[in-house]
C-alpha positions as CSV (number, residue, x, y, z in Angstrom):
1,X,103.5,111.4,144.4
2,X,106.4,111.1,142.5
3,X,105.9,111.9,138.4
4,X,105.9,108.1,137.3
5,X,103.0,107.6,139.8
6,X,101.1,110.3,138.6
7,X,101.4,108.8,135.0
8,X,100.8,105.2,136.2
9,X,97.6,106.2,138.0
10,X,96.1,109.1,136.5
11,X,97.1,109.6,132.9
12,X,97.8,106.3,131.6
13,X,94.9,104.4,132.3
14,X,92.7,106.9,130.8
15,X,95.1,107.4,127.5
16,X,95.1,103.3,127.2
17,X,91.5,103.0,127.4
18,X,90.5,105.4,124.7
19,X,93.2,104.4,122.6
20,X,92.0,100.2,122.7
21,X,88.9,101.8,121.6
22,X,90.0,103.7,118.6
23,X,91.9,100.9,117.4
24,X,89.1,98.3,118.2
25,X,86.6,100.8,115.6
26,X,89.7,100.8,112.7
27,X,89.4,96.7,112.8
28,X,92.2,95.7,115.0
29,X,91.5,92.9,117.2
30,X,91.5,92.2,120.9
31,X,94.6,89.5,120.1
32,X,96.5,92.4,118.6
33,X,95.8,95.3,120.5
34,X,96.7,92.7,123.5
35,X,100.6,92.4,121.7
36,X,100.9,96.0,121.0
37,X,100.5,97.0,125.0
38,X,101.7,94.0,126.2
39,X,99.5,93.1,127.8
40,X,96.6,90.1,128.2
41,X,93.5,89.8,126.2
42,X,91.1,89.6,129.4
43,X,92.9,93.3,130.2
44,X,91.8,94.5,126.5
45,X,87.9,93.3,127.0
46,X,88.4,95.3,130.7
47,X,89.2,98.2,128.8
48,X,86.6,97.9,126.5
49,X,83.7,96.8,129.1
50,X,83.9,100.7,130.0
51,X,82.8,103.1,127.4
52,X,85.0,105.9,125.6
53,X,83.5,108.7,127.5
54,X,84.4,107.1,130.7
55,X,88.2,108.2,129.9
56,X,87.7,111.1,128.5
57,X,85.9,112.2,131.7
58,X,88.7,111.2,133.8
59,X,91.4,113.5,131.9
60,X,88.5,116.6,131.2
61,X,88.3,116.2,135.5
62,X,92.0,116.8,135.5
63,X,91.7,119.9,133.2
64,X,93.1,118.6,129.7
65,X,91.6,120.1,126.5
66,X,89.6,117.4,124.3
67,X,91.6,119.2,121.2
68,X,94.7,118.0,122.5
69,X,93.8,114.3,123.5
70,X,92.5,114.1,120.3
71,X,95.5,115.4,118.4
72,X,97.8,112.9,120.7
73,X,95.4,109.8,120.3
74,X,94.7,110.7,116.4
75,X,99.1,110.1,116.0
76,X,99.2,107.3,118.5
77,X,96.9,105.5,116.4
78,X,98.3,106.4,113.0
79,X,101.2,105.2,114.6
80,X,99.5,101.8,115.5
81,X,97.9,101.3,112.5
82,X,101.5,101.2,110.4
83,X,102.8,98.7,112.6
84,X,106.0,100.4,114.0
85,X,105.8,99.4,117.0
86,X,108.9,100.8,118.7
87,X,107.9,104.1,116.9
88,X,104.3,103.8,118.8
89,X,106.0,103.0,122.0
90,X,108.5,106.0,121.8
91,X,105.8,108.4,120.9
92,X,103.4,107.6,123.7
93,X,106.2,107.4,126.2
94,X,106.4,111.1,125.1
95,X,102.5,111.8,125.3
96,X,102.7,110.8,128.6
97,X,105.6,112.2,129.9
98,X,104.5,115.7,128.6
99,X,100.7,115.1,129.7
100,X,102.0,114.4,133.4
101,X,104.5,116.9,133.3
102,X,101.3,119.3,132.2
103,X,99.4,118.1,135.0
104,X,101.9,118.6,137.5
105,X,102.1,122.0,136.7
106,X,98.5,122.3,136.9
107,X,98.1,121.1,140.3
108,X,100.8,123.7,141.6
109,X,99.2,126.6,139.7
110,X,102.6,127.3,137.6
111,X,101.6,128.7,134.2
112,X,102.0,126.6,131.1
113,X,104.3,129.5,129.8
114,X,106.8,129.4,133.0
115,X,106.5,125.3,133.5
116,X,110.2,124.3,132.8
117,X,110.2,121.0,134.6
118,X,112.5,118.8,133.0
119,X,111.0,116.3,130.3
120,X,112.4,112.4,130.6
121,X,111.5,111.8,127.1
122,X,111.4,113.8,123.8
123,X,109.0,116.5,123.0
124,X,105.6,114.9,121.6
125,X,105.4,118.1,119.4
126,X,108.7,117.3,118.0
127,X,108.0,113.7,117.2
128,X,104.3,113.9,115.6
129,X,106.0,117.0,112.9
130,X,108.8,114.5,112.2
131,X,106.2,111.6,111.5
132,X,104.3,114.1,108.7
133,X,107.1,115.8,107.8
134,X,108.4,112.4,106.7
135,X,104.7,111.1,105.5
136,X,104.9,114.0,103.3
137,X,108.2,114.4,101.6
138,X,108.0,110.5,100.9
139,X,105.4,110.8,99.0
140,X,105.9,110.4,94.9
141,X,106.5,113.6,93.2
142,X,106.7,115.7,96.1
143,X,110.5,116.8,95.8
144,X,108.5,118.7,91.8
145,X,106.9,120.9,94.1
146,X,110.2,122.1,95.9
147,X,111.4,125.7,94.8
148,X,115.1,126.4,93.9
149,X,115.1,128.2,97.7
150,X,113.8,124.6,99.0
151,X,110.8,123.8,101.2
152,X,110.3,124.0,104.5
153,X,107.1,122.9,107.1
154,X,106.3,124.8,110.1
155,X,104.0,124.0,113.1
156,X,102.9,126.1,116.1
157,X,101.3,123.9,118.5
158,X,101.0,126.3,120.6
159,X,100.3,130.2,120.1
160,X,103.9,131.5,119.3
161,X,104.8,134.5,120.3
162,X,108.4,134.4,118.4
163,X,110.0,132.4,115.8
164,X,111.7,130.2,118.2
165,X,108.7,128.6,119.4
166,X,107.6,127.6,116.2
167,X,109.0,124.0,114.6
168,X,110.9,123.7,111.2
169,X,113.8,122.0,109.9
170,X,117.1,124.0,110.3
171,X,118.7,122.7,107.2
172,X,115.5,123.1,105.0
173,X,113.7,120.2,102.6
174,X,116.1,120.3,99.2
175,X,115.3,118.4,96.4
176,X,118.2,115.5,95.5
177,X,117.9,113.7,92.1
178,X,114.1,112.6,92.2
179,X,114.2,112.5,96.3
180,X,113.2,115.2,98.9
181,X,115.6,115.3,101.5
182,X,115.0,116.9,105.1
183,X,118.5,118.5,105.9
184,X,118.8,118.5,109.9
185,X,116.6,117.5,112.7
186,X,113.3,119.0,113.7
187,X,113.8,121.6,116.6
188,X,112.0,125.2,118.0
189,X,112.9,127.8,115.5
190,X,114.1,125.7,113.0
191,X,112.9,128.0,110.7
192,X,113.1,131.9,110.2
193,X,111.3,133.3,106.7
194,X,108.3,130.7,106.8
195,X,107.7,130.9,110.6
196,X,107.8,134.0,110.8
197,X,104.8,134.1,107.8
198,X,103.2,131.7,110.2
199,X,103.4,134.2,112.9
200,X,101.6,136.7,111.0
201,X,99.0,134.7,109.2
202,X,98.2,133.3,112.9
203,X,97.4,136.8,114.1
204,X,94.4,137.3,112.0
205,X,93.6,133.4,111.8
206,X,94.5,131.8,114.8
207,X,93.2,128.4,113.9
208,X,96.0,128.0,111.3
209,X,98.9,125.8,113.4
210,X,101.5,125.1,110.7
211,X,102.7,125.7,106.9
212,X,104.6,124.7,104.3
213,X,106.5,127.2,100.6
214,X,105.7,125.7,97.7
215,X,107.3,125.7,94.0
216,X,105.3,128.5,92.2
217,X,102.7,127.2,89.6
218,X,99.7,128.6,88.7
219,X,97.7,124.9,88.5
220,X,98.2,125.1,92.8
221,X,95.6,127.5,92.7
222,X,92.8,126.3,90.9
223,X,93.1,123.0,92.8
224,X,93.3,124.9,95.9
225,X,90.0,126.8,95.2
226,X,88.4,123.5,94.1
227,X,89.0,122.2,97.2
228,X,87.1,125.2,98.4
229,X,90.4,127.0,99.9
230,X,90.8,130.9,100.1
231,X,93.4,132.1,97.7
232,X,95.4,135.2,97.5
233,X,97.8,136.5,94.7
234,X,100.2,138.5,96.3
235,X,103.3,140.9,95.1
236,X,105.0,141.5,92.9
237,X,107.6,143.1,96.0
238,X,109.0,146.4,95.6
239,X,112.7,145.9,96.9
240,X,112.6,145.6,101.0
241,X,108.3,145.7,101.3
242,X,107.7,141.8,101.1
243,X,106.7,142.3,104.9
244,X,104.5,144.8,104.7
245,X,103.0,143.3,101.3
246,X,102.7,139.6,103.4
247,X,101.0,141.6,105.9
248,X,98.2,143.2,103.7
249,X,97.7,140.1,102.4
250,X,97.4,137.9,105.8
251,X,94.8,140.3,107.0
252,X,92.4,138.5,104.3
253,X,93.1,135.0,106.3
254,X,94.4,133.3,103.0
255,X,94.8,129.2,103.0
256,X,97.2,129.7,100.0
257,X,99.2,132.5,99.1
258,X,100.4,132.5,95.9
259,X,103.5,135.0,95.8
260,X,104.8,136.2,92.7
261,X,108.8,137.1,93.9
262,X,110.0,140.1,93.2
263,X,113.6,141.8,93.6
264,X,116.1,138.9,95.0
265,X,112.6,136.7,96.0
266,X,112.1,133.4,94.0
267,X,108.0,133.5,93.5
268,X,106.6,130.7,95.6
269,X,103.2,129.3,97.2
270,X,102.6,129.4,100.7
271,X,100.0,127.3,102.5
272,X,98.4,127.1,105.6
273,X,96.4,124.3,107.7
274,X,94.3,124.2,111.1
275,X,96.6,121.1,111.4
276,X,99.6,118.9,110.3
277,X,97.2,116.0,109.0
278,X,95.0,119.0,107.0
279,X,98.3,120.0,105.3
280,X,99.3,116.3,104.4
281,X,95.9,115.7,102.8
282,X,96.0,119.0,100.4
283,X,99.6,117.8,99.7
284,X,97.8,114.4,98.2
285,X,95.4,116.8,96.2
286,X,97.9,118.9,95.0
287,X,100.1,115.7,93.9
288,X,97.0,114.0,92.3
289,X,95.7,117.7,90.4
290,X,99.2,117.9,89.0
291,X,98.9,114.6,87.9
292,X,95.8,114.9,85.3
């Protein structure tokens, strides 16, 4: 089968159905759900007339992860929910090209590391760390928390062996007048300094996909330990040993780091998240602590 019969037959179905019911339990009705797919109302109830482990079951028999369906549907409903529609429609179209592309390489036993089939549609990856990133720097009073180096966000999907596979914006996030401002695109290696921290914290705590530097202030860390996080102090650097000193530091699997500078090295926070939707709600508590 060609790869747009694969999706039509096998993955989309499947995806659909669990998705109608995620947005049936956040309150959105059949008549709605019905406009956002385009398709009929009687089509929604068939949907629905099957239970969510029904679809599941298909894409476990196919060899997909349930962490990664329920990353992808956790977006596409997100997505859904804020009524962009064209946004939603992108996105999935991504989802799916990506989960059949996944397949495909399944079926013909290449691994994931050496499938390089060619992708119709952008990378899902890509698009669900520009919908935080842009969640996040929106938010009021975020550019206050940028350091004079600027921010930047990083996120590993998968396990990164080099900075290159590892998401960040190129140009970094900069603070302008009261507005944070993400300066270039999101692409693979985007980033060098805070990816590469990434790369090391995820070596001794591999559940941590993604990060964000933070405008030193020692308030971050008692709202980080209230909200039961691990917090390290770490520094200050002797000229030339902030690696090794990161290191040392990482091998304690810290949530936050707060690092004091040293030599050349504005003192900043680092934090790290299991997940992009993790970091965006520690963002909120950091925002609302500073705001007592």
């Amino acid at each position: 089968m060609l790869p747009h019969e694969i999706a039509a037959k096998k993955i989309i179905p499947p995806i659909k159905g669990i998705l109608i019911h995620e947005l049936k339990k956040r309150g959105l009705s059949q008549r709605k759900i019905a406009l956002l797919f385009d398709i009929s109302q009687p089509q929604v109830h068939k949907y629905l007339r099957k239970n969510i482990d029904y679809y599941m079951e298909l894409l476990r028999s196919m060899g997909f992860v349930y962490d990664t369906i329920d990353r992808y549907i956790g977006l596409l409903v997100d997505l859904a929910m804020g009524g962009d529609k064209e946004r939603f429609i992108k996105v999935m179209a991504a989802i799916i090209d990506d989960l059949t592309y996944e397949y495909i390489c399944r079926v013909k036993g290449i691994p994931p590391s050496e499938c390089t089939v060619h992708r119709l549609f952008t990378d899902p990856y890509i698009e669900e760390f520009r919908y935080y990133v842009s969640r996040i720097i929106s938010k009021p009073g975020f550019s206050k928390l940028i350091p004079e180096v600027g921010t930047n966000i990083v996120y590993a999907p998968r396990k990164p062996k080099t900075v290159s596979e590892v998401i960040g914006i190129p140009g970094r996030i900069i603070r302008v007048g009261v507005k944070a401002i993400a300066v270039g695109e999101p692409t693979y290696g985007g980033s060098q300094h805070l990816a590469r921290t990434l790369l090391i914290i995820m070596n001794h705590n591999p559940d941590k996909t993604c990060g964000i530097n933070l405008k030193y202030n020692e308030k971050l860390k008692d709202i980080a330990e209230k909200l039961g996080l691990h917090v390290l102090e770490c520094g200050p650097h002797r000229r030339n040993s902030f690696w090794e000193d990161f290191e040392k530091c990482s091998m304690h699997s810290p949530d936050m780091i707060m690092d004091k500078g040293g030599e050349g090295l504005e003192p900043v926070v680092y934090l790290y998240c299991k997940d992009l939707n993790e970091l965006e709600h520690i963002v909120d508590e950091i925002l609302h602590g500073l705001l007592k």
